[in-house]
CHARMM internal coordinates of N, CA and C (Angstrom, degrees):
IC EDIT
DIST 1 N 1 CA 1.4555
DIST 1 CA 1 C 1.5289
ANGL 1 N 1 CA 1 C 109.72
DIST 1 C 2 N 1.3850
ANGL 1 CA 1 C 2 N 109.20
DIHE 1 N 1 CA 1 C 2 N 124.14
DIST 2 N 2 CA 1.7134
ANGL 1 C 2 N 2 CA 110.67
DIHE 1 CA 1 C 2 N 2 CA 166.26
DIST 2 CA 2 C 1.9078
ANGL 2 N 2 CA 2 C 109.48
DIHE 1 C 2 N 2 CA 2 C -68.97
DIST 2 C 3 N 1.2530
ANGL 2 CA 2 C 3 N 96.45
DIHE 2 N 2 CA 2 C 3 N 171.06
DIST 3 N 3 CA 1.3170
ANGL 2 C 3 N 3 CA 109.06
DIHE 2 CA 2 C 3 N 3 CA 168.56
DIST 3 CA 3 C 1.3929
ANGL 3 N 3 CA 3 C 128.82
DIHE 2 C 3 N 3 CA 3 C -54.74
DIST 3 C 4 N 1.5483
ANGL 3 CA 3 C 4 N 118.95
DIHE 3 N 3 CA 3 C 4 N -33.74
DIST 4 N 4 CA 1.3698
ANGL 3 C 4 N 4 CA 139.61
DIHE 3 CA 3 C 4 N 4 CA 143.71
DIST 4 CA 4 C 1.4433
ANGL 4 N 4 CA 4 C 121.87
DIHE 3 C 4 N 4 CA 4 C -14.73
DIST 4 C 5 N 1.5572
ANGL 4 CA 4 C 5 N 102.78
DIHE 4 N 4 CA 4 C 5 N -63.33
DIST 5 N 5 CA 1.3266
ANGL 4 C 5 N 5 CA 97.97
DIHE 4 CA 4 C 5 N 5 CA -156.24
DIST 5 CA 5 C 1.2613
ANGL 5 N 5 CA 5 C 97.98
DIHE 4 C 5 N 5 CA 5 C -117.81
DIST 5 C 6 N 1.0110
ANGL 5 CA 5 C 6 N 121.98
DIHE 5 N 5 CA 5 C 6 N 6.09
DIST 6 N 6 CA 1.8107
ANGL 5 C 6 N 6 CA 121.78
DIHE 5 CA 5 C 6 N 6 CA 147.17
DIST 6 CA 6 C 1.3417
ANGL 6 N 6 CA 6 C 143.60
DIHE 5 C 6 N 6 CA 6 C -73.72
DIST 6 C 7 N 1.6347
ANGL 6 CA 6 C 7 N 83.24
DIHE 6 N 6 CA 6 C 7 N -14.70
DIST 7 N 7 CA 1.7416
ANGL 6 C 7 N 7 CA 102.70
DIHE 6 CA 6 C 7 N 7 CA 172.13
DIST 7 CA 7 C 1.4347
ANGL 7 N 7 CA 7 C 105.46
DIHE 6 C 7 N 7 CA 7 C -97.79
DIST 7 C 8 N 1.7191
ANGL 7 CA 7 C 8 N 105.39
DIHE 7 N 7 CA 7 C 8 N -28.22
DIST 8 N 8 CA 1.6235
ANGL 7 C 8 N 8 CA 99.62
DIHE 7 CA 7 C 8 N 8 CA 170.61
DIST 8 CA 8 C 1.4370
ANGL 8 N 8 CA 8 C 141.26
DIHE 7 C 8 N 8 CA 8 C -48.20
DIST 8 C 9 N 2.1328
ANGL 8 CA 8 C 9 N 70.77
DIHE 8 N 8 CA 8 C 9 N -45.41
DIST 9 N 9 CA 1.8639
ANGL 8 C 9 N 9 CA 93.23
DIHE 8 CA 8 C 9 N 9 CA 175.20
DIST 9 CA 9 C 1.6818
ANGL 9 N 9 CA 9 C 122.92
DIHE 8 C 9 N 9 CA 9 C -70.13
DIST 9 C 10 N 1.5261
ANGL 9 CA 9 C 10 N 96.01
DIHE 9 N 9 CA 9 C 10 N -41.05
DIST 10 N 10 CA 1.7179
ANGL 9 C 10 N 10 CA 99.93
DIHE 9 CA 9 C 10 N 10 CA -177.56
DIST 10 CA 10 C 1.8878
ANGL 10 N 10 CA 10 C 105.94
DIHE 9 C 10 N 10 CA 10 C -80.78
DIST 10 C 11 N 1.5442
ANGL 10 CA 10 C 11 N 126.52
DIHE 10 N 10 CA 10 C 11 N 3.15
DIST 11 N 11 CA 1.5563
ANGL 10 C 11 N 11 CA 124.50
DIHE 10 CA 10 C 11 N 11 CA 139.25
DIST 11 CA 11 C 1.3122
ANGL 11 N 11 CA 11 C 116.23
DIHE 10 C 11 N 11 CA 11 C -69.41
DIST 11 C 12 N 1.2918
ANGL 11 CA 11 C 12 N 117.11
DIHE 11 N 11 CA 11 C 12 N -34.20
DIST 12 N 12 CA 1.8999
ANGL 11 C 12 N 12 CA 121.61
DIHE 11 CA 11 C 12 N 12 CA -176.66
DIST 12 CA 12 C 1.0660
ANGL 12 N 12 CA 12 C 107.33
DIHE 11 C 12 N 12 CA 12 C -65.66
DIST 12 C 13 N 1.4760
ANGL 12 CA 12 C 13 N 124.97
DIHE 12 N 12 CA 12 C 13 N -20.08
DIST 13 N 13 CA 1.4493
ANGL 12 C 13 N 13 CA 123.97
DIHE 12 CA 12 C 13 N 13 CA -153.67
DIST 13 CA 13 C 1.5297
ANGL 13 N 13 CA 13 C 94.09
DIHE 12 C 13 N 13 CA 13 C -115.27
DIST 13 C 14 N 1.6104
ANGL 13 CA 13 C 14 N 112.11
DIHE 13 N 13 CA 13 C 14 N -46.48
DIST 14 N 14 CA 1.6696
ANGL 13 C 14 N 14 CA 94.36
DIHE 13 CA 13 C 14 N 14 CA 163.94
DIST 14 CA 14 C 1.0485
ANGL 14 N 14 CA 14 C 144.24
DIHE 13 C 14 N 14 CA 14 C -42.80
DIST 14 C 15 N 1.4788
ANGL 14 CA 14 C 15 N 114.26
DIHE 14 N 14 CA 14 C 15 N -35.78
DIST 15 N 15 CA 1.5765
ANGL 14 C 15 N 15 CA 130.67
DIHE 14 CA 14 C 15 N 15 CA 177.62
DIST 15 CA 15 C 1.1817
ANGL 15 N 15 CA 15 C 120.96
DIHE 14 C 15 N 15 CA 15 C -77.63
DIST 15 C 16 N 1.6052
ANGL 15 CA 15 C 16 N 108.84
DIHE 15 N 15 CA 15 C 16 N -31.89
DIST 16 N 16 CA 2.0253
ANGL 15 C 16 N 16 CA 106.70
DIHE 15 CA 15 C 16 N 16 CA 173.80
DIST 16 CA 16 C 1.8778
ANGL 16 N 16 CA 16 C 83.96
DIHE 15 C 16 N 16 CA 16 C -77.88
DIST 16 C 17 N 0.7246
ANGL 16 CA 16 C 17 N 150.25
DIHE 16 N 16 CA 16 C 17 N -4.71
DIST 17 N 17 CA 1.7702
ANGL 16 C 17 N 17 CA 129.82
DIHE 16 CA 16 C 17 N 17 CA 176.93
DIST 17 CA 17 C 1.3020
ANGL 17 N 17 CA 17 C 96.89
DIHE 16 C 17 N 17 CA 17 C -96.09
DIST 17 C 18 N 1.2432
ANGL 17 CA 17 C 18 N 133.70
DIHE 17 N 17 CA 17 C 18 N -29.45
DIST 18 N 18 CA 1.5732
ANGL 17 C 18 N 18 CA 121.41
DIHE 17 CA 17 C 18 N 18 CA -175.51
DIST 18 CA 18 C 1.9862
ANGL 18 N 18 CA 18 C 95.80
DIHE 17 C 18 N 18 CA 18 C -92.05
DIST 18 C 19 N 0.7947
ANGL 18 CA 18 C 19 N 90.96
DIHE 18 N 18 CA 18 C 19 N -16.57
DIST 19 N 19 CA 1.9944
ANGL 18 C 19 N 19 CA 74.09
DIHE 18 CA 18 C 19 N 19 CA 177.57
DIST 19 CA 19 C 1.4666
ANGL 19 N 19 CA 19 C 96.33
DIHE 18 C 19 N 19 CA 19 C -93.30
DIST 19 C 20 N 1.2760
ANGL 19 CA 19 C 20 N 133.51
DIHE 19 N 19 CA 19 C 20 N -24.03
DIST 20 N 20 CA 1.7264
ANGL 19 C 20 N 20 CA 111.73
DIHE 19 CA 19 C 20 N 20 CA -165.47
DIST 20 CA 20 C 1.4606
ANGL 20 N 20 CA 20 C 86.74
DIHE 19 C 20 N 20 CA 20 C -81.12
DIST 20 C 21 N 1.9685
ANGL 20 CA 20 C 21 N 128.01
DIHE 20 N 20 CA 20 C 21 N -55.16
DIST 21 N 21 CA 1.2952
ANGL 20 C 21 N 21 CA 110.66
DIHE 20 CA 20 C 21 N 21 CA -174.15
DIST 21 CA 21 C 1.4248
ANGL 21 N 21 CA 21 C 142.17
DIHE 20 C 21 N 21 CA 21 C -40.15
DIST 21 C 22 N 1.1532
ANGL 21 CA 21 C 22 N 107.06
DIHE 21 N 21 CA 21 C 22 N 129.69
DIST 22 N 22 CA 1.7465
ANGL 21 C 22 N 22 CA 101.92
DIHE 21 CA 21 C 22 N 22 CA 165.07
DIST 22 CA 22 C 1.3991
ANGL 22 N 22 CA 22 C 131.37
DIHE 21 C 22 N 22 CA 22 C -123.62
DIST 22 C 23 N 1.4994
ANGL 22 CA 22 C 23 N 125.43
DIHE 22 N 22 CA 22 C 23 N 166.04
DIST 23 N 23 CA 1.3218
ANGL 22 C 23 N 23 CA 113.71
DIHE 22 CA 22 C 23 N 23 CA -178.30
DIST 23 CA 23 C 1.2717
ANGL 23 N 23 CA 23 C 135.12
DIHE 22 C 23 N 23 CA 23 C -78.47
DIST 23 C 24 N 1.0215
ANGL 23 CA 23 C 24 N 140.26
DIHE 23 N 23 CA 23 C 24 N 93.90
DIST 24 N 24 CA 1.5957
ANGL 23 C 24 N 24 CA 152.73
DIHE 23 CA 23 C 24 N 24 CA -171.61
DIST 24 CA 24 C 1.8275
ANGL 24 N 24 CA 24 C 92.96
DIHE 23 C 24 N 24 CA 24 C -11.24
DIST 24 C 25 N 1.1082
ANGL 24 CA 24 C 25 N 103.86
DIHE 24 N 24 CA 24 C 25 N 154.30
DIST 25 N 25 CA 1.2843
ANGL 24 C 25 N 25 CA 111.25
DIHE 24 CA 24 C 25 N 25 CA 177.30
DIST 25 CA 25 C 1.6758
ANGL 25 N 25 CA 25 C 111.25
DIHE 24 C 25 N 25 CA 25 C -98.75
DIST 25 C 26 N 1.6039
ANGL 25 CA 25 C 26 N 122.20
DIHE 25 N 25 CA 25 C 26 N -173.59
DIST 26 N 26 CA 1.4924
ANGL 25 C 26 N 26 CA 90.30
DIHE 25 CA 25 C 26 N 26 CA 154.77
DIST 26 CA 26 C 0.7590
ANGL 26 N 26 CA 26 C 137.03
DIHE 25 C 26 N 26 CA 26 C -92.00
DIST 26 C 27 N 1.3083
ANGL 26 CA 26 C 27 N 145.42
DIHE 26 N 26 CA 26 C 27 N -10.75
DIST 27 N 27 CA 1.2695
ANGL 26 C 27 N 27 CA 131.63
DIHE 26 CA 26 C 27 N 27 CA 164.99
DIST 27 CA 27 C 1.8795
ANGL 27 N 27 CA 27 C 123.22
DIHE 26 C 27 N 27 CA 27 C -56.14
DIST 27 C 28 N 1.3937
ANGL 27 CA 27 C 28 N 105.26
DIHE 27 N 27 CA 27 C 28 N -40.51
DIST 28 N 28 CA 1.2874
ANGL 27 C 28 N 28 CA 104.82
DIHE 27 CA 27 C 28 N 28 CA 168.55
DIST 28 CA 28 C 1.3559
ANGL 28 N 28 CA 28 C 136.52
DIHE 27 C 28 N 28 CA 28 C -70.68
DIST 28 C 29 N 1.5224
ANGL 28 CA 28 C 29 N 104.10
DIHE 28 N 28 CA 28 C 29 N -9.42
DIST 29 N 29 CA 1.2716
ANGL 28 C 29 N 29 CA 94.42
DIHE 28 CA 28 C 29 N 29 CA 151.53
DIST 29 CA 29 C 1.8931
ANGL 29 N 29 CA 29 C 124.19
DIHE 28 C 29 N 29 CA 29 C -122.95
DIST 29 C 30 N 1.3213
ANGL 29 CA 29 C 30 N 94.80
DIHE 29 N 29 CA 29 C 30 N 25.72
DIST 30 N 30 CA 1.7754
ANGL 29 C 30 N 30 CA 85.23
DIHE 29 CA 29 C 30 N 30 CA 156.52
DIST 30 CA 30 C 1.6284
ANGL 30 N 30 CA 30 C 98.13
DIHE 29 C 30 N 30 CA 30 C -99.50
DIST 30 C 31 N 1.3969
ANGL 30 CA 30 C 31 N 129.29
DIHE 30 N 30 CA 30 C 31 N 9.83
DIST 31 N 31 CA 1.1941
ANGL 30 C 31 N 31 CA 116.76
DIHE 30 CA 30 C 31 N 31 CA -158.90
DIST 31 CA 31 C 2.1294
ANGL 31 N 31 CA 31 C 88.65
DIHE 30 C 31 N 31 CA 31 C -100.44
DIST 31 C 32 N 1.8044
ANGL 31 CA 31 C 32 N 98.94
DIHE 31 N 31 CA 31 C 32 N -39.52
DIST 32 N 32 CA 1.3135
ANGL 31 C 32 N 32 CA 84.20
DIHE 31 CA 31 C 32 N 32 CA 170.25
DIST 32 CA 32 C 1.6083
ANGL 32 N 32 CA 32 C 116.95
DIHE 31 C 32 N 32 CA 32 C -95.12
DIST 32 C 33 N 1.2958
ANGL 32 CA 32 C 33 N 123.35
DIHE 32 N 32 CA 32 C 33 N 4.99
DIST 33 N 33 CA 1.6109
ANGL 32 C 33 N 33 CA 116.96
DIHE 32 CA 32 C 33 N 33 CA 155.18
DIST 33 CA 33 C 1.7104
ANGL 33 N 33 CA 33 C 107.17
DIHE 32 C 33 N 33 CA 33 C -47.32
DIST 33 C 34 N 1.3764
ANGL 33 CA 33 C 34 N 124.31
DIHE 33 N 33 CA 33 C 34 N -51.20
DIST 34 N 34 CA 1.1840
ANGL 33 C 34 N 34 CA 130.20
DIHE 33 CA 33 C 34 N 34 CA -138.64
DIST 34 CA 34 C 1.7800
ANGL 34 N 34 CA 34 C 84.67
DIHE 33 C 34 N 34 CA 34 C -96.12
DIST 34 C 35 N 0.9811
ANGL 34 CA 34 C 35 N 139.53
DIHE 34 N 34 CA 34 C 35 N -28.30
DIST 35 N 35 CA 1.4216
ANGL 34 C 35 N 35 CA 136.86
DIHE 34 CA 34 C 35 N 35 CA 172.59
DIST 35 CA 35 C 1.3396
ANGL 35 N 35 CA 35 C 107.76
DIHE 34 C 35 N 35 CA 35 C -59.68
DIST 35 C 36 N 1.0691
ANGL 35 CA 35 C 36 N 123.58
DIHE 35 N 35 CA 35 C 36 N -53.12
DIST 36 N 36 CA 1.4246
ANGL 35 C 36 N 36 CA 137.10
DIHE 35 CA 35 C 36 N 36 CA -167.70
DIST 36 CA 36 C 1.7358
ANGL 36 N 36 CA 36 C 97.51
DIHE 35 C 36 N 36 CA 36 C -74.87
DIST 36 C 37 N 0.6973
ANGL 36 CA 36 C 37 N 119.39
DIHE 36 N 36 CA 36 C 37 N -50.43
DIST 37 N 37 CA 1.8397
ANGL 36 C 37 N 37 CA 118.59
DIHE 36 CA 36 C 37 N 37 CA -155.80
DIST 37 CA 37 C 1.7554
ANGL 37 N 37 CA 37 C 94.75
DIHE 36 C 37 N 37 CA 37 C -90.97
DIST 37 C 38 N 1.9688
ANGL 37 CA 37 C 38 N 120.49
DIHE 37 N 37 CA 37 C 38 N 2.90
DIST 38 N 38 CA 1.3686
ANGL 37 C 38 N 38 CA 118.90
DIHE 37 CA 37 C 38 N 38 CA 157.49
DIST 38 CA 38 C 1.3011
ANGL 38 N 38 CA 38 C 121.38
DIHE 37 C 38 N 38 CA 38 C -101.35
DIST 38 C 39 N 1.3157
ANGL 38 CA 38 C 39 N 81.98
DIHE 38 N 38 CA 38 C 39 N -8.65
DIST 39 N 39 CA 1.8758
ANGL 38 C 39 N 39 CA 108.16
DIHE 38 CA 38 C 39 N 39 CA 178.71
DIST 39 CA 39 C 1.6378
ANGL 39 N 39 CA 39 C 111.12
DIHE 38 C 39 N 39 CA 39 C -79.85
DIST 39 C 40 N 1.1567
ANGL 39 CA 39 C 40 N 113.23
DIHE 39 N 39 CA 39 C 40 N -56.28
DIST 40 N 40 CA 1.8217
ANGL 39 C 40 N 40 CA 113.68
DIHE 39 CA 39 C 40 N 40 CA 156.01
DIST 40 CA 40 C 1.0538
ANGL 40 N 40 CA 40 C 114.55
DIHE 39 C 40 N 40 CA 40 C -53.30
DIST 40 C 41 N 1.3963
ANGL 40 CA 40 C 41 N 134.74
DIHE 40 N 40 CA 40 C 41 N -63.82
DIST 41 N 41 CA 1.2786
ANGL 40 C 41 N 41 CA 128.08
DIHE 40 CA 40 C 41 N 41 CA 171.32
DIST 41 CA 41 C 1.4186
ANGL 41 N 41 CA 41 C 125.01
DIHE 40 C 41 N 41 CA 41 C -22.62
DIST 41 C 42 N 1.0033
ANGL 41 CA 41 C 42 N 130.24
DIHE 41 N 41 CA 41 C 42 N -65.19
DIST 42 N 42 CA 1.5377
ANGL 41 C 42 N 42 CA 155.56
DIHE 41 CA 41 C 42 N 42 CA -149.39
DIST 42 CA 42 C 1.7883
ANGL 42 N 42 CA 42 C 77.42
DIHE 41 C 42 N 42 CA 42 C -86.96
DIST 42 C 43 N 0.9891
ANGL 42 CA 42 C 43 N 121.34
DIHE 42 N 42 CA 42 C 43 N -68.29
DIST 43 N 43 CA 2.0514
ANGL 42 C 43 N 43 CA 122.80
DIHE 42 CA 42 C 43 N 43 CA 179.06
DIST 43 CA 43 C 1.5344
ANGL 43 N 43 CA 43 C 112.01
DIHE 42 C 43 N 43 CA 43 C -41.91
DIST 43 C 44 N 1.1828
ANGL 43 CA 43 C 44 N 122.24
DIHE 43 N 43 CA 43 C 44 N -62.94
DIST 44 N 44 CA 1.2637
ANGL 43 C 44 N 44 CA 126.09
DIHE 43 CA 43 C 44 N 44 CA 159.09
DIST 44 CA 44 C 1.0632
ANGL 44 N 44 CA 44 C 137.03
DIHE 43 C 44 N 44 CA 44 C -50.17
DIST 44 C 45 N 1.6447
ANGL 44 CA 44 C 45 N 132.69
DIHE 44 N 44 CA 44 C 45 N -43.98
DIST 45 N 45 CA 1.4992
ANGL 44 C 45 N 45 CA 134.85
DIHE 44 CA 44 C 45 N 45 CA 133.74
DIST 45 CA 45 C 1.1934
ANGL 45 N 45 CA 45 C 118.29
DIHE 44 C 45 N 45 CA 45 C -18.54
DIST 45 C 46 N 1.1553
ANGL 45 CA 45 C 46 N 118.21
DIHE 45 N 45 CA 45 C 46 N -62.90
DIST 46 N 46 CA 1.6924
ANGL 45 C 46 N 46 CA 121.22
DIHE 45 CA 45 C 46 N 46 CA -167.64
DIST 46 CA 46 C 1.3598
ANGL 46 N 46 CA 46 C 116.46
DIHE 45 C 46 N 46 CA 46 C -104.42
DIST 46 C 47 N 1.4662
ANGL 46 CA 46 C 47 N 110.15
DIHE 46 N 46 CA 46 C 47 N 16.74
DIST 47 N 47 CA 1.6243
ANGL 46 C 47 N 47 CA 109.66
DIHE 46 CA 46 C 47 N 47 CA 163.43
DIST 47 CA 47 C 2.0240
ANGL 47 N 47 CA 47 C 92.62
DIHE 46 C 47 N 47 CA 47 C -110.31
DIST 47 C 48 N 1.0552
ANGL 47 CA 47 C 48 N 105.91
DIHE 47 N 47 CA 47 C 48 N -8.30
DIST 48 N 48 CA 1.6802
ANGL 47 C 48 N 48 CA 101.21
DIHE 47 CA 47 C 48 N 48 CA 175.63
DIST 48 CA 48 C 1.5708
ANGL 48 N 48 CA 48 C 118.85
DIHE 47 C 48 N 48 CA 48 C -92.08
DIST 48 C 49 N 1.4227
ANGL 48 CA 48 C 49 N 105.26
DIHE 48 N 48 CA 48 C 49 N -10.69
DIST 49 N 49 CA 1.3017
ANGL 48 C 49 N 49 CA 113.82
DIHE 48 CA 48 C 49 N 49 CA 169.46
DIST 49 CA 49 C 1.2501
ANGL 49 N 49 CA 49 C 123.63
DIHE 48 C 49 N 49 CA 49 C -85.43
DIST 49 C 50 N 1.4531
ANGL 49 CA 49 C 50 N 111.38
DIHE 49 N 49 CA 49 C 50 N -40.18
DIST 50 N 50 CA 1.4062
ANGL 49 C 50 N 50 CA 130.13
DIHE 49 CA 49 C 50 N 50 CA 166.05
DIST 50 CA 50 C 1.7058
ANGL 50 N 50 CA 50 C 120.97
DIHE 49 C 50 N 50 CA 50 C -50.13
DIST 50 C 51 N 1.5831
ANGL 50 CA 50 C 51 N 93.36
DIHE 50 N 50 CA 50 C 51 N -48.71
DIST 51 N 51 CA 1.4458
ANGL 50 C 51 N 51 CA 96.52
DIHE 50 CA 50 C 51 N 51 CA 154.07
DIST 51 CA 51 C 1.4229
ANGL 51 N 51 CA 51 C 143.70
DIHE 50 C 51 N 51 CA 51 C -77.93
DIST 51 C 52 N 1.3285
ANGL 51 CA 51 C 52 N 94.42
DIHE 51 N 51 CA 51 C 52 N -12.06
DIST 52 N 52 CA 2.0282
ANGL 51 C 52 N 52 CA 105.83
DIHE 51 CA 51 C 52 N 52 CA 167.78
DIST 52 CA 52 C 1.4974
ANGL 52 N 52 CA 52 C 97.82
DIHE 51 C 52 N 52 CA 52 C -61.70
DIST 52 C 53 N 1.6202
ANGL 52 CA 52 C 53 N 98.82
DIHE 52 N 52 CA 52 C 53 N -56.15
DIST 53 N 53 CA 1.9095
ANGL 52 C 53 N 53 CA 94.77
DIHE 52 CA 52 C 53 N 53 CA -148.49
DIST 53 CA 53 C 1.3233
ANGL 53 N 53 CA 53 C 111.42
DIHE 52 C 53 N 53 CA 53 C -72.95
DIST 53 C 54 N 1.4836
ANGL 53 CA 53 C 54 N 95.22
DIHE 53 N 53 CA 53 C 54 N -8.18
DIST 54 N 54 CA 1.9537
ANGL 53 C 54 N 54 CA 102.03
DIHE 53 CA 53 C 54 N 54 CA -176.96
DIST 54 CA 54 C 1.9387
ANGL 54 N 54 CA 54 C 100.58
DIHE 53 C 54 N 54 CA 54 C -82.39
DIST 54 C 55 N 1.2668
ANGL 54 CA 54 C 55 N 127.15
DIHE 54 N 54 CA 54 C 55 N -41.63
DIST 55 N 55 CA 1.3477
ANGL 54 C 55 N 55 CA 118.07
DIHE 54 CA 54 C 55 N 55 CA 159.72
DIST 55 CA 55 C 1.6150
ANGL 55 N 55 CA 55 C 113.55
DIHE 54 C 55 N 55 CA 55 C -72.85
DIST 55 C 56 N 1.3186
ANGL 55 CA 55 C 56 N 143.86
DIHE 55 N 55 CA 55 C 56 N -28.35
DIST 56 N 56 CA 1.4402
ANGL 55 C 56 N 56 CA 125.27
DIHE 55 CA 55 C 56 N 56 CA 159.18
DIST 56 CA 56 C 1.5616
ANGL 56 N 56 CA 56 C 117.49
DIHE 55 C 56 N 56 CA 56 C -50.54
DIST 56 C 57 N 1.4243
ANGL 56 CA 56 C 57 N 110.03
DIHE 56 N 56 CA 56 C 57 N -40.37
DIST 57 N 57 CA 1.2930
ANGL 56 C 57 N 57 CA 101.86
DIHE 56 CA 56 C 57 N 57 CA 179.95
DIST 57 CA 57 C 1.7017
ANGL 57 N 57 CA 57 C 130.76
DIHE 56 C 57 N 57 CA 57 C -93.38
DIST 57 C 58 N 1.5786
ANGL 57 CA 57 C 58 N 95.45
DIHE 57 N 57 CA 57 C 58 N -0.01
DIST 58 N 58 CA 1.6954
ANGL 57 C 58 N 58 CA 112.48
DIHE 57 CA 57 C 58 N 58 CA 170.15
DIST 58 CA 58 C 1.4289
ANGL 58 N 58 CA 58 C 100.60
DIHE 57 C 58 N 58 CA 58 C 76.67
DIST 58 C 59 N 0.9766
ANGL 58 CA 58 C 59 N 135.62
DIHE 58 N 58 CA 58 C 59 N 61.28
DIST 59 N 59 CA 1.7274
ANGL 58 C 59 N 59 CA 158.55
DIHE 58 CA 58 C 59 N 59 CA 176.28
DIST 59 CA 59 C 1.1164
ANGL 59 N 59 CA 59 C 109.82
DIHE 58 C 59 N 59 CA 59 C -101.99
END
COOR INIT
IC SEED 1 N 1 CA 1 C
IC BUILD
């Protein structure tokens, strides 16, 4: 394959991904807002613990 038709192909391939996608509705995405922002949570929790026990224990 030349350069041509690799850019042809990887445009052919952009466009079947933009026609199958669609836009989340709302519910689906406060449903993945709320995944994500338990997902930090839970990251932040346990990087603040990590850092407690590392000053309890003088580290």
């Amino acid at each position: 394959m030349n350069y041509q038709e690799e850019l042809s192909d990887f445009w052919k391939q952009c466009k079947r991904v933009l026609k199958v996608a669609k836009k989340p509705d709302r519910e689906e995405f406060f449903d993945f807002s709320k995944v994500t922002a338990i997902g930090i949570a839970i990251i932040g929790v346990i990087g603040f613990v990590i850092v407690l026990f590392g000053q309890l224990l003088g580290l």
